[in-house]
N, C-alpha and C positions, 0 to 999 in steps of 0.2 A: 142676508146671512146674519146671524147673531152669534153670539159668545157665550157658552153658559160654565158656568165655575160649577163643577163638582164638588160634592163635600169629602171631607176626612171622610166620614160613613163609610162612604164605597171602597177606599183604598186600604180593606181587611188585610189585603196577600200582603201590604207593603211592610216593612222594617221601618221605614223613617216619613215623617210627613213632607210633602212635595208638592207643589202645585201641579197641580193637573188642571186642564184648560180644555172644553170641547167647543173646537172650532166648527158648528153646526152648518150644512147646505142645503137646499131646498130640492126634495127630495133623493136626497144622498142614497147611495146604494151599495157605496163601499166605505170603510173606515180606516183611514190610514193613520198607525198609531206610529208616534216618536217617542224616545228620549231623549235629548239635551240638557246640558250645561247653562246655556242661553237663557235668560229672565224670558217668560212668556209672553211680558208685556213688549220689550226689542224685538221679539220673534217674530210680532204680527204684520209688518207687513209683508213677510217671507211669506207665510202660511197664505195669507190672501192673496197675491200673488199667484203662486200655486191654484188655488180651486178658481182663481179668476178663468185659469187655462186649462182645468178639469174640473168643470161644473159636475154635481153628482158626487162627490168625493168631500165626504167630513173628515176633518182629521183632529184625532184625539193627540195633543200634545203636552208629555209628560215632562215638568222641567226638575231634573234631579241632581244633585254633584256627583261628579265624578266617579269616584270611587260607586257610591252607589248605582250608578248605572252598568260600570262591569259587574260588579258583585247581582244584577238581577238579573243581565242576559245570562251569566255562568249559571245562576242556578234553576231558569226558567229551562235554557237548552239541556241541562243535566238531566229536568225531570219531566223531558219529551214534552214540554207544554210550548204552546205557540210565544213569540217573547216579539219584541219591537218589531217594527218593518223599517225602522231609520235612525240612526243612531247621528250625531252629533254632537260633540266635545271638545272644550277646549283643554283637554287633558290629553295629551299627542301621542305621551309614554304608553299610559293605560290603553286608547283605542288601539293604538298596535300590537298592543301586544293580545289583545282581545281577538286581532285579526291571525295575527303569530299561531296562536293558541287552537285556530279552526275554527273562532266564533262566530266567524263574519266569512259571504259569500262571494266568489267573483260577483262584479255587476259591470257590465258593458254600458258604455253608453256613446253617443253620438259625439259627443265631446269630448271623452276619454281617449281618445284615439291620439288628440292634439295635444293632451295635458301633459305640463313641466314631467321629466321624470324622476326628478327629484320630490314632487308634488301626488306620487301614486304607487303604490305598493301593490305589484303584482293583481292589480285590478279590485287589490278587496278593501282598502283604507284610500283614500281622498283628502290634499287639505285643499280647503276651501275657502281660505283668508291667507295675507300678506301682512301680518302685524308686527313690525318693528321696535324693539324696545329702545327708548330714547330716555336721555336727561330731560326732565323740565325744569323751567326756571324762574322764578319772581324778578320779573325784567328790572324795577324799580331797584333793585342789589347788583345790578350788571350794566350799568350804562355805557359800558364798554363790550357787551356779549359775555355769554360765558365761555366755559371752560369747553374747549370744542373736541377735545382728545384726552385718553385716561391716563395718560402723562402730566397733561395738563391739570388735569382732575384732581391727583395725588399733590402737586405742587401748589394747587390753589388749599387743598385742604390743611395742607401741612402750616400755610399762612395765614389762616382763614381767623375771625375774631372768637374769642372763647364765647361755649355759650353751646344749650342744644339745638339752635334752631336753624343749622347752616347745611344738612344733609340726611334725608330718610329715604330709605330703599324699603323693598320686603322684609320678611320675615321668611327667611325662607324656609324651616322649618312648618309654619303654617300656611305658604302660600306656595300651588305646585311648581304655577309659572315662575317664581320669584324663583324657585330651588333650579329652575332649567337653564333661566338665563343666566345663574350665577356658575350653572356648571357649565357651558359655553363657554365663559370665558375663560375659566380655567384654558381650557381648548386653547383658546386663541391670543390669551396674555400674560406671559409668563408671571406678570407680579401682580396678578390677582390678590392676593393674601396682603401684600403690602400696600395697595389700595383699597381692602376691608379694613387694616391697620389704621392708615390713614383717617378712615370715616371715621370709627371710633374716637381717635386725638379732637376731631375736631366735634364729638357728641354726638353720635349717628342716631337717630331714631328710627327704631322699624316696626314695621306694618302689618297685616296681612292681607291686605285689598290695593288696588291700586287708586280707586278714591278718596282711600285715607290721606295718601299720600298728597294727591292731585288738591285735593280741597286747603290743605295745610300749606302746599307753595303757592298758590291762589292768592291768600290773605296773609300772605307773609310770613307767617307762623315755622316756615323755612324754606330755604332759601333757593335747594337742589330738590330733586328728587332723581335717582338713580336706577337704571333699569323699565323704567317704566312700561306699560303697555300703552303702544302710542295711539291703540285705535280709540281705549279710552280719554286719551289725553287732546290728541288733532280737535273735536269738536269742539271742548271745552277752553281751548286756545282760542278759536272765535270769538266764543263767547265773553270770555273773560282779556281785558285789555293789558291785565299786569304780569298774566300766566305766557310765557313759552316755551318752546321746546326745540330742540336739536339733535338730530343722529349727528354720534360721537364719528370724526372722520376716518380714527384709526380700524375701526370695525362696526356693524353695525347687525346684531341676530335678528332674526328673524322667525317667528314663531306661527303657529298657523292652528284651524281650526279642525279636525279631522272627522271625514264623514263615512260609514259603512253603511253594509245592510247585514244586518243578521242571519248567522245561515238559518237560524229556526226560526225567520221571518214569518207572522202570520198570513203576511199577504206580502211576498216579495216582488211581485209585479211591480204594486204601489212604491211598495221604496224603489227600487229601481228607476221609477218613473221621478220620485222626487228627486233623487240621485242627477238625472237627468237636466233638471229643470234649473238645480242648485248648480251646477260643473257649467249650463248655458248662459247664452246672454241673459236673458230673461231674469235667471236668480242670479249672477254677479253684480247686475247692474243695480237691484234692490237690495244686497248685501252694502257694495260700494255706495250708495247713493241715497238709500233712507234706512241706511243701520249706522252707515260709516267703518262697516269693515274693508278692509282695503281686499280689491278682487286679485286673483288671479288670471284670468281669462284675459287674451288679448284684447279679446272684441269689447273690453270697457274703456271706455276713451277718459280715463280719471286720471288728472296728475298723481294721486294715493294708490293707482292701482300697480301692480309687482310689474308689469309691463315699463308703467312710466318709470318708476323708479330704479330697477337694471339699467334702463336707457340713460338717466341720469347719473347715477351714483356707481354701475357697474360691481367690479368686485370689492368695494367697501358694504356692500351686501350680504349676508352670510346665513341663509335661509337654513333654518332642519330641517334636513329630507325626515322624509315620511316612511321607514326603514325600521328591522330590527336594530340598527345600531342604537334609536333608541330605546332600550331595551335596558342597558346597563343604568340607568337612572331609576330602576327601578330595583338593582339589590340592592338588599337591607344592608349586608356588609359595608358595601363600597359606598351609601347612603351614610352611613353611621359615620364612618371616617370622614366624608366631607362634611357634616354637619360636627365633628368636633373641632375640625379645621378651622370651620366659621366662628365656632364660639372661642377659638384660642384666638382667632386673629381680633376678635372683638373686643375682645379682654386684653388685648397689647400685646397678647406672645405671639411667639415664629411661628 
């Protein structure tokens, strides 16, 4: 099997430049094209995976953000032309509502039968990850552990030495996860605002990536990082001897990766099938175990998998279903007001 990179050339129809990646098979007969959020380089050994268990099948894999990926199924299904056969995002709001909207088709699968129902909408959205946003921490500033609770948090902050290097979060104007998991809490912690306040007093820095963040408490450069995406973070704890991390004990979100097929799927079989493959053992355990996204599925025997960790942590868990409710995270109105929320509480006001 080989890999062959497309050029910009080809990608005329497109609006924005994107990698695109043809994961080529020896003698392929069918083409199974995706979108995702996912770097196509983490992607691979999902993809191979796959054609390992469907020899004959290339699949063209288009890695896009977000936004762009609704905005080209809306207007490929608009103007009756074939558009993905698999969609995955780690944008929860947008793929639901893409599904909400008609864009996306029942898909049945052998698996689906057994999936959380919190984890499946009506048979047409799937998440397909367990990733929990946690604190990290520059151990070397916490010989004692950190702050384990966002009570604790506010009162470490309120103490904490002057200086900007003791606390960066998102940005959550620029980052969608960042703007999710900060409207969660709202949900679940009345004084949310006062521990924005807080970070502020004591110099908050924010981000739009969560590497930014990760690489910065790493080397010291500060001290917390808040909210974090901990699929990207868990690995990086290994690796690194001075970096760790903690889910907060008072609550702990949960966010997840969500996967359709497009009702104007050029070949919906194939998604269907990948659909399939990703929801079974086969794609959890290669999710869980050479991506390091945390699985869903029982059948993965991972301490990081949603299984172990319910069994562990129970309802200090607080997973997004996979629902119109998320929905509301995506008016403009109610959008605008929390983001001037955020900039009053940054700035020291109520």
């Amino acid at each position: 099997m080989r890999m062959l990179c497309l050029t910009l050339a080809l990608l005329i129809a497109r609006p924005l430049a994107a990698e695109v990646i043809l994961f080529d098979a020896k003698g392929a007969a069918q083409e199974l094209v995706i979108y995702s959020t996912l770097d196509a380089r983490l992607a691979t050994p999902l993809i191979e995976g796959f054609q390992a268990l469907n020899p004959g099948v290339a699949v063209r894999y288009e890695d896009l953000l977000a936004g762009e990926i609704a905005a080209r199924v809306r207007r490929e299904t608009d103007a009756g032309q074939p558009t993905a056969d698999f969609l995955f995002s780690s944008a929860m709001d947008v793929q639901v509502k893409l599904a909400n909207d008609g864009y996306a088709r029942a898909a049945t699968v052998e698996a689906s039968a057994g999936w959380p129902r919190w984890a499946n909408w009506r048979d047409t959205a799937y998440a397909v990850t367990f990733e929990p946003a946690v604190l990290v921490y520059h151990k070397p500033s916490f010989p004692d552990g950190p702050p384990d609770t966002r009570l604790d948090l506010i009162r470490w902050l309120k103490d904490a030495p002057e200086g900007r290097g003791n606390i960066g979060t998102y940005d959550i104007d620029r980052s969608a996860v960042g703007y999710l998991f900060l409207a969660r809490d709202r949900e679940y912690f009345a004084d949310i605002w006062s521990l924005v306040r807080a970070m502020a007093g004591a110099g908050v820095q924010t981000f739009p990536t969560s590497q930014d963040i990760i690489d910065r408490v790493a080397d010291g450069r500060l001290r917390l990082g808040y909210n974090i995406l901990g699929s990207y973070a868990a690995e990086q704890v290994q690796q690194n001897p001075d970096l760790g991390l903690v889910l907060l004990r008072d609550y702990t979100v949960v966010v997840s990766r969500v996967a359709l097929v497009p009702r104007a799927a050029g070949n919906p079989d194939l998604g269907t099938r990948f659909l399939g493959y990703m929801l079974g053992r086969a794609g959890q355990e290669v999710l869980a175990n050479r991506m390091g996204l945390p699985a869903i599925s029982v059948e993965v025997a991972d301490t990081s998998s949603a299984h172990a960790m319910q069994a562990r942590l129970g309802d200090q868990l607080r997973p997004v279903a996979v629902s119109p409710g998320l929905l509301v995270y995506l008016d403009q109105a109610k959008r605008r007001l929390f983001l001037q929320n955020w900039a009053r509480a940054l700035s020291g006001g109520g």
